[in-house]
C-alpha positions as CSV (number, residue, x, y, z in Angstrom):
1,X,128.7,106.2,110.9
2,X,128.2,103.2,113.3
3,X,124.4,102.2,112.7
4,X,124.2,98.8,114.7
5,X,125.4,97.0,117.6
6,X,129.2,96.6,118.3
7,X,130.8,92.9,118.0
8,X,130.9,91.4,120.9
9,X,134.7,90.9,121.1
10,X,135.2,94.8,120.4
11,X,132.8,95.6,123.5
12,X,134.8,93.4,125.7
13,X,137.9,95.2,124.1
14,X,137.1,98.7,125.1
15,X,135.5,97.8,128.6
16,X,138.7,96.1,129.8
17,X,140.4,99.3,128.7
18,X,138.6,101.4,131.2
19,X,139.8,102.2,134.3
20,X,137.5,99.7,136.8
21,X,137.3,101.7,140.4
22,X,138.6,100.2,143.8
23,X,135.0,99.9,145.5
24,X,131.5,101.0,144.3
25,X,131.0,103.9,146.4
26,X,129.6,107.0,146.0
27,X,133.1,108.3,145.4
28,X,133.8,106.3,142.9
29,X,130.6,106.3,141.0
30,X,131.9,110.0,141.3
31,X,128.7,110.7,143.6
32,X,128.8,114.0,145.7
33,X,126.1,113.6,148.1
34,X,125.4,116.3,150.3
35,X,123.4,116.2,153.8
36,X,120.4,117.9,152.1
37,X,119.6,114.7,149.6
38,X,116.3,114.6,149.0
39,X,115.1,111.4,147.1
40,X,112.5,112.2,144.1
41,X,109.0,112.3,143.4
42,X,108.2,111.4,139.9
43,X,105.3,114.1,140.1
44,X,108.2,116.5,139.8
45,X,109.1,115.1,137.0
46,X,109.7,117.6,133.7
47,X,107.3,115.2,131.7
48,X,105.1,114.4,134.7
49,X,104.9,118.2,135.1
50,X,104.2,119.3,131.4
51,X,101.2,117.2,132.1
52,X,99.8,118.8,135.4
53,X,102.0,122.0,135.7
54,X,100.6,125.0,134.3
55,X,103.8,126.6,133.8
56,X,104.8,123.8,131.4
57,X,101.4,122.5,129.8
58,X,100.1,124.8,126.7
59,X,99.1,124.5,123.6
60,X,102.8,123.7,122.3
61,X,103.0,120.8,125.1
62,X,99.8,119.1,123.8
63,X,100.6,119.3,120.5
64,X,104.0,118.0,121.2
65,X,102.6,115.1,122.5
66,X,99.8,114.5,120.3
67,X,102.0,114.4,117.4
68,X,103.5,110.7,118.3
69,X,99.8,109.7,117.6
70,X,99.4,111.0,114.4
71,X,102.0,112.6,112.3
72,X,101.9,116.2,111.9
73,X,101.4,117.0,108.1
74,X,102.6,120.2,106.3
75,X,103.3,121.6,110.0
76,X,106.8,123.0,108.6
77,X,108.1,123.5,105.3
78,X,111.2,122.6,106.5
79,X,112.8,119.1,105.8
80,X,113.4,117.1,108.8
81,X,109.7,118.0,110.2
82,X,107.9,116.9,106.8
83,X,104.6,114.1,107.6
84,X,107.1,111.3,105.8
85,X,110.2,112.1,109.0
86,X,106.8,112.4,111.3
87,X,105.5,108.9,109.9
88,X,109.0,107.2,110.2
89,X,109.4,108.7,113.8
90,X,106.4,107.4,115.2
91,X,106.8,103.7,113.3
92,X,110.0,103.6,115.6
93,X,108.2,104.8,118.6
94,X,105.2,102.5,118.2
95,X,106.1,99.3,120.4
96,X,107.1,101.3,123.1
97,X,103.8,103.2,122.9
98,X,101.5,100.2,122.4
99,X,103.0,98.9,126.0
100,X,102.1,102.5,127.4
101,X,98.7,103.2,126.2
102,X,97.7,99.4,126.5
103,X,96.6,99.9,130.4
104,X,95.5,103.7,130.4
105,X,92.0,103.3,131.3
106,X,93.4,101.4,134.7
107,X,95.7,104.6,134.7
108,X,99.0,102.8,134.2
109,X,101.6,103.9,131.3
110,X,103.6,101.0,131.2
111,X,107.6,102.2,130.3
112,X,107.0,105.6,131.4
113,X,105.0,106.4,134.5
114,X,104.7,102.3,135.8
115,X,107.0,99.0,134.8
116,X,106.3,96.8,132.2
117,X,103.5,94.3,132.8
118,X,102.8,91.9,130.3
119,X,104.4,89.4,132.0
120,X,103.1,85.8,132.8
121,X,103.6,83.9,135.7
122,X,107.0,82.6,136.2
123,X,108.1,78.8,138.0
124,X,107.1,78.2,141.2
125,X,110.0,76.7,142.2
126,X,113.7,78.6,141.7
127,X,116.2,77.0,140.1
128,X,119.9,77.3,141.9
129,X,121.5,79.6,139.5
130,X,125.2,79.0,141.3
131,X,127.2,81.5,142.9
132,X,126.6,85.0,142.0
133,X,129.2,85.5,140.3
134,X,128.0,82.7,138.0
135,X,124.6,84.1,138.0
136,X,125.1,87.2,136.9
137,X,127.5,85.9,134.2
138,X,124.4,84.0,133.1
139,X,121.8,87.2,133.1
140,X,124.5,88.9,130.8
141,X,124.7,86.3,128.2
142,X,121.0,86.0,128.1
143,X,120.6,89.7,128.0
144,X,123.3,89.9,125.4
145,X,121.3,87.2,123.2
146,X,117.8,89.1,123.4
147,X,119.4,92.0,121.9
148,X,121.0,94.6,124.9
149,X,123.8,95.8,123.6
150,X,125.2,96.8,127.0
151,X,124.4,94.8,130.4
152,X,125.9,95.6,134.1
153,X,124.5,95.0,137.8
154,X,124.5,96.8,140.5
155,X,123.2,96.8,144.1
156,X,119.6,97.6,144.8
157,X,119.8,101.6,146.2
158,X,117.0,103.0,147.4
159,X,118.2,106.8,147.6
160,X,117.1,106.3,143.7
161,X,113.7,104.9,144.0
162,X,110.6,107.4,143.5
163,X,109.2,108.2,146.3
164,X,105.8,107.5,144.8
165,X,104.5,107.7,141.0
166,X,102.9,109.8,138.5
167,X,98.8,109.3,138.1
168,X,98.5,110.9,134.8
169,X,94.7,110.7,135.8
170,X,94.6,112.8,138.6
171,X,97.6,114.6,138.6
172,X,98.6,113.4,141.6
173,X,100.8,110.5,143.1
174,X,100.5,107.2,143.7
175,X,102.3,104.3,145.4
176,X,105.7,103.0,144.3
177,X,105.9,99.7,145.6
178,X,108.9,97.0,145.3
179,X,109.0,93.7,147.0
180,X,111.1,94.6,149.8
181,X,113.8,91.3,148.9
182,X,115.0,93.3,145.4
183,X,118.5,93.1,146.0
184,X,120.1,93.8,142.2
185,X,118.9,95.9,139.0
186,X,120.1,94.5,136.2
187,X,120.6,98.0,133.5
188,X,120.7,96.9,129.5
189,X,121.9,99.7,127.4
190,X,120.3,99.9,123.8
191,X,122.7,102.2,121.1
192,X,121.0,104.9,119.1
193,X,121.3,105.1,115.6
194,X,124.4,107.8,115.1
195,X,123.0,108.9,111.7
196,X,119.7,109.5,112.6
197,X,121.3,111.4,115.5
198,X,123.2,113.8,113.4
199,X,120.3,115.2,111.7
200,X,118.9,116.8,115.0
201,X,117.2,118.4,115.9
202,X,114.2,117.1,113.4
203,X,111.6,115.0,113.9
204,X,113.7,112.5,112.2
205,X,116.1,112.2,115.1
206,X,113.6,111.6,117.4
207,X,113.4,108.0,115.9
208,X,116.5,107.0,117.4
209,X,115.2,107.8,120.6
210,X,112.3,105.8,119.5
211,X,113.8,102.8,118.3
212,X,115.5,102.4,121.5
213,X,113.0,102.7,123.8
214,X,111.0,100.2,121.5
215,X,114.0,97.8,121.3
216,X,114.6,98.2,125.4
217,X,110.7,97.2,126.0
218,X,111.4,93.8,124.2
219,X,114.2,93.0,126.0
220,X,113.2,94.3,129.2
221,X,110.3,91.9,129.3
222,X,112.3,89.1,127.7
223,X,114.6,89.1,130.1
224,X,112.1,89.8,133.3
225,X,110.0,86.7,131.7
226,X,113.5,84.6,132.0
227,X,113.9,85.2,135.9
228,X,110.6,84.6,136.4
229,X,110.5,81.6,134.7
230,X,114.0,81.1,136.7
231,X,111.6,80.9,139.8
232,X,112.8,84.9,140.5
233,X,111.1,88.5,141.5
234,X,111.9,90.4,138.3
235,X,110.4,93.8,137.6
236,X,111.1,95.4,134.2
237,X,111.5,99.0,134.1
238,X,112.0,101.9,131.4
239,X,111.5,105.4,132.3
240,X,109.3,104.5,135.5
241,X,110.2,103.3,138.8
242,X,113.5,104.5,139.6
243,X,116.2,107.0,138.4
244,X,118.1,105.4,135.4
245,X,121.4,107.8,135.2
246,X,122.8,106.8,139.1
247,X,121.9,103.1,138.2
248,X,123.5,103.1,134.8
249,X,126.7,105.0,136.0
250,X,126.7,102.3,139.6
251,X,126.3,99.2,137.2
252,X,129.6,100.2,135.0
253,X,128.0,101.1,132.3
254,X,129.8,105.1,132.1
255,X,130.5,108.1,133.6
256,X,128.3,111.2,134.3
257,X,128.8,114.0,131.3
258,X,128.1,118.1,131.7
259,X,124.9,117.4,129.5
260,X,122.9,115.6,132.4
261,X,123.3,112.1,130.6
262,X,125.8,109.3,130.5
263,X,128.7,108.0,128.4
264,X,129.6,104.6,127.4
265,X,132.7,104.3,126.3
266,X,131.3,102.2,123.5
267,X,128.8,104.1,121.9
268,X,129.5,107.9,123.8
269,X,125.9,109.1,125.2
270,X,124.1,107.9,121.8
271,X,121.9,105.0,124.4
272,X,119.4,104.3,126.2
273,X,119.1,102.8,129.5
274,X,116.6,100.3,131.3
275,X,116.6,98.0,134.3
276,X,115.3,94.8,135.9
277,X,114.7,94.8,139.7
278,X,115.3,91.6,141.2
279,X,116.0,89.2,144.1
280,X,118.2,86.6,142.3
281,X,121.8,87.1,144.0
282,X,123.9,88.5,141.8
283,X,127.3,89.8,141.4
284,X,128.0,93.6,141.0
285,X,130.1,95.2,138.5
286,X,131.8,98.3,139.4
287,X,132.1,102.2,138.1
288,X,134.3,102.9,135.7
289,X,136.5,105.6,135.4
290,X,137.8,106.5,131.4
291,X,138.3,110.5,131.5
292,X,134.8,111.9,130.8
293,X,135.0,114.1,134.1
294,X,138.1,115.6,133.2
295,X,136.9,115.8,129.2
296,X,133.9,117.5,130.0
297,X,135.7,120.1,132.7
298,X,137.6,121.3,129.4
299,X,134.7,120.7,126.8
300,X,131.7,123.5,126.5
301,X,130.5,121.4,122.7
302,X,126.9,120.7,124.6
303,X,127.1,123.9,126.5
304,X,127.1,126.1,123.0
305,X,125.6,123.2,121.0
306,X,122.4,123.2,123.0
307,X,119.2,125.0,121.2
308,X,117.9,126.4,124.0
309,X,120.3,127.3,126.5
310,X,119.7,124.9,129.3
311,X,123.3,123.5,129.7
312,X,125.6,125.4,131.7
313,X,129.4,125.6,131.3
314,X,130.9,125.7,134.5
315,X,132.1,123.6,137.8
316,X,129.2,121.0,139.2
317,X,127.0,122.4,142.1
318,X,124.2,121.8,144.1
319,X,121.9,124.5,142.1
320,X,118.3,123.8,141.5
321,X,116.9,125.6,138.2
322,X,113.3,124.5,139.5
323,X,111.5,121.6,141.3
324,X,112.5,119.0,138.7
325,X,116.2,119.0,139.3
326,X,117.3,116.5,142.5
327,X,118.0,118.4,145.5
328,X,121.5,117.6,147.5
329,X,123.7,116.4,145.0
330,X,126.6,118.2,143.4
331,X,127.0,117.8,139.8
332,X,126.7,119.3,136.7
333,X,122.5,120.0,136.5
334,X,120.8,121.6,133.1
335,X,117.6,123.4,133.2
336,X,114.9,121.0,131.8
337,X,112.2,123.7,131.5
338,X,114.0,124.9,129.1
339,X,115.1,121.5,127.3
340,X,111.5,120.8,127.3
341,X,110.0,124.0,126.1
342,X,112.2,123.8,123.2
343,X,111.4,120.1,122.5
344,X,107.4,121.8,122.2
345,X,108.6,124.2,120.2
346,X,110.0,122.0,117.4
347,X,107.3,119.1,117.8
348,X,110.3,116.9,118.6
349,X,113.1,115.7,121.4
350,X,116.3,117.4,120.4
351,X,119.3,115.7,120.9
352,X,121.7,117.9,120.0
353,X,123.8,117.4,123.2
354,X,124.1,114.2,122.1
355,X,125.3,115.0,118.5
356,X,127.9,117.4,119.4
357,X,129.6,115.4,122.3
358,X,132.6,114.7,121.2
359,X,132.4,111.0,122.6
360,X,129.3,110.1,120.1
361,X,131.5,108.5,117.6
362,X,131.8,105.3,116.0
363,X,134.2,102.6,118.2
364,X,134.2,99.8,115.0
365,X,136.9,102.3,113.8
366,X,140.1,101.8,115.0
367,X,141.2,105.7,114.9
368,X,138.3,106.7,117.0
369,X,139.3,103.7,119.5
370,X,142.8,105.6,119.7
371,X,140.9,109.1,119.8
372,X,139.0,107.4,123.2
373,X,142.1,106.3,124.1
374,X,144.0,110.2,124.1
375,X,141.1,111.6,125.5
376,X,141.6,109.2,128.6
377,X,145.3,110.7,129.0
378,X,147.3,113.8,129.9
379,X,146.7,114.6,126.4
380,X,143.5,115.0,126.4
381,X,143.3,118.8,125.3
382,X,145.0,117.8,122.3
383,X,141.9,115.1,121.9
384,X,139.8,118.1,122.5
385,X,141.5,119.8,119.7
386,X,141.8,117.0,116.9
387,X,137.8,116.7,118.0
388,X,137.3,120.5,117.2
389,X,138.9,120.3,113.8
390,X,137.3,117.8,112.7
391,X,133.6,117.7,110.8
392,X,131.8,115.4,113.8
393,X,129.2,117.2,115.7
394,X,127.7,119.1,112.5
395,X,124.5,118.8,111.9
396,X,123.9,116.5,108.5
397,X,120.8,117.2,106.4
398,X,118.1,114.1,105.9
399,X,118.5,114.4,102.1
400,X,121.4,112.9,103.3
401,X,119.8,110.3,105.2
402,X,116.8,109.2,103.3
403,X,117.4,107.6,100.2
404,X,117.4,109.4,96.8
């Protein structure tokens, strides 16, 4: 399977190919925003909560978390959760981690609960970066060179901003502040390695979940240190801050899947997201439309796929499992009480909604190009079909991953 980045002429390729809405309103982002919108509070947050929520935090929860700081050894006989998978795990994880436990006396987790701030101080004076269209052209091939493997722009929104942070100190909230001239976010994509997905869940998986958070730290601050040093307001953010998915899915990057997540139509929902706030003027790209919503109206793979239930197969709504799903949007919404309580169960994050999509595939390869291709046509069901008789989505042992 696909391990790496996709050449740059292949990614250029397969995003001309997709379907580039009219305008980038809600509509077309494939929004459906109703009058009771509520924007969130990352208190309510399913990780914010398993730290501050009895209903969430036990003994499971703590150890779930613990074990990213030291490996859990001969915790399970079975292979996947052994102290080597453990050890390689958190090796992938430990950039990332460094940034967020540098600053946790001064109650900060940097990439999780606050942005990234190992940043020095950038020119004084800002250099005229062109039109925006130039501009953002720029920011791309920069961001491209420091290692994103996808880069779009969108318009600053607020509706996704948190309403005020996480204090892992107190339990409470604190402010949220961003200089009130951000105008753009800038969202990177980072691919997942596909083979480490396949073995989930295990504790090996989890380290392509780590290596792209770690990889989307060192660009994120590369490219926040470039604007600055541009003369620019830039604000890197991972997990903190603001809602990735809605930014992600405004900036062109994919469309919203039945599993809560998004998918590229270069590397399927095997990525990560991050963003840069800014106020250098920028162009925005657009949404892009390639037949996920009408795949995943015929598709239940995460739906029966997922460990613990929390993906429902049926039409979007505005339901609200509990206090950590957004309130007045329509869409497809999974139940992250449970996704969590099973990640504290196995010691690990899961990912098997990601494994069995049918759109986590390999785009080098020419027939799954042409599979991407059918599934974005009438003929979809029949991409559906040639998906469901096929081997992809099973689950691969890590005998079969780790060397022998």
């Amino acid at each position: 399977m696909h391990t790496g980045r996709l050449d740059a002429r292949l990614r250029s390729r397969t995003r001309r190919r997709a379907r580039v809405a009219a305008s980038s309103s809600d509509h077309d982002a494939g929004f459906d925003i109703t009058p009771e919108f509520e924007r969130f509070s990352q208190r309510d947050d399913v990780f914010s909560r398993s730290r501050r929520d009895d209903a969430l935090r036990d003994e499971a929860a703590d150890r779930f978390y613990s074990t990213y700081r030291r490996p859990l050894a001969d915790w399970r006989a079975a292979k996947g959760y052994r102290q080597l998978d453990y050890a390689f795990r958190n090796a992938t994880w430990h950039v990332a981690d460094v940034f967020a436990e540098m600053y946790e006396d001064d109650d900060r987790r940097d990439g999780f609960l606050d942005p990234l701030s190992m940043l020095r101080e950038g020119a004084d004076e800002r250099l005229d970066c062109g039109s925006p269209s130039d501009a953002s052209t720029m920011v791309k091939h920069a961001a491209t060179a420091m290692g994103a493997d996808l880069v779009g722009i969108t318009a600053y929104d607020e509706r996704w901003t948190y309403t005020n942070r996480f204090s892992a100190a107190t339990g409470g909230v604190k402010p949220n502040p961003l200089p009130p001239e951000t105008s753009s976010v800038i969202v990177i994509g980072q691919a997942m390695d596909e083979r480490l997905i396949d073995t989930a869940p295990s504790a090996l998986s989890g380290a392509a979940t780590g290596m792209g958070y770690s990889q989307d730290a060192v660009v994120l601050l590369a490219l926040a240190q470039f604007l600055r040093n541009l003369g620019y307001t830039a604000i890197p953010s991972m997990n903190d801050t603001a809602l990735a998915i809605p930014y992600a899915i405004q900036a062109g990057l994919g469309e919203y899947g039945k599993h809560g997540l998004v998918i590229t139509p270069e590397f399927g929902t095997s990525v990560r997201f991050g963003r840069v706030f800014t106020d250098l003027p920028l162009g925005h790209d657009r949404p892009i439309r390639f037949g996920v919503e009408e795949m995943c109206q015929i598709c239940d793979a995460c739906s029966r796929g997922c460990p613990s239930k929390a993906i429902p197969n049926g039409a979007p709504t505005t339901e609200r499992f509990n206090e950590s799903n957004i309130a007045g949007i329509r869409k497809w919404t999974i139940d992250g009480e449970k996704c969590f309580g099973y990640w504290s169960k196995i010691n690990s994050d899961c990912s098997v909604c990601v494994r069995v999509c049918p759109y986590t595939r390999d785009y080098t390869l020419r027939r799954n190009r042409a599979w991407l291709r059918l599934a974005d046509s009438r003929l979809r069901k029949l991409a559906l079909r040639l998906h469901e008789r096929s081997s992809r989505g099973g689950r691969v042992q890590v005998d079969e991953w780790w060397p022998t």
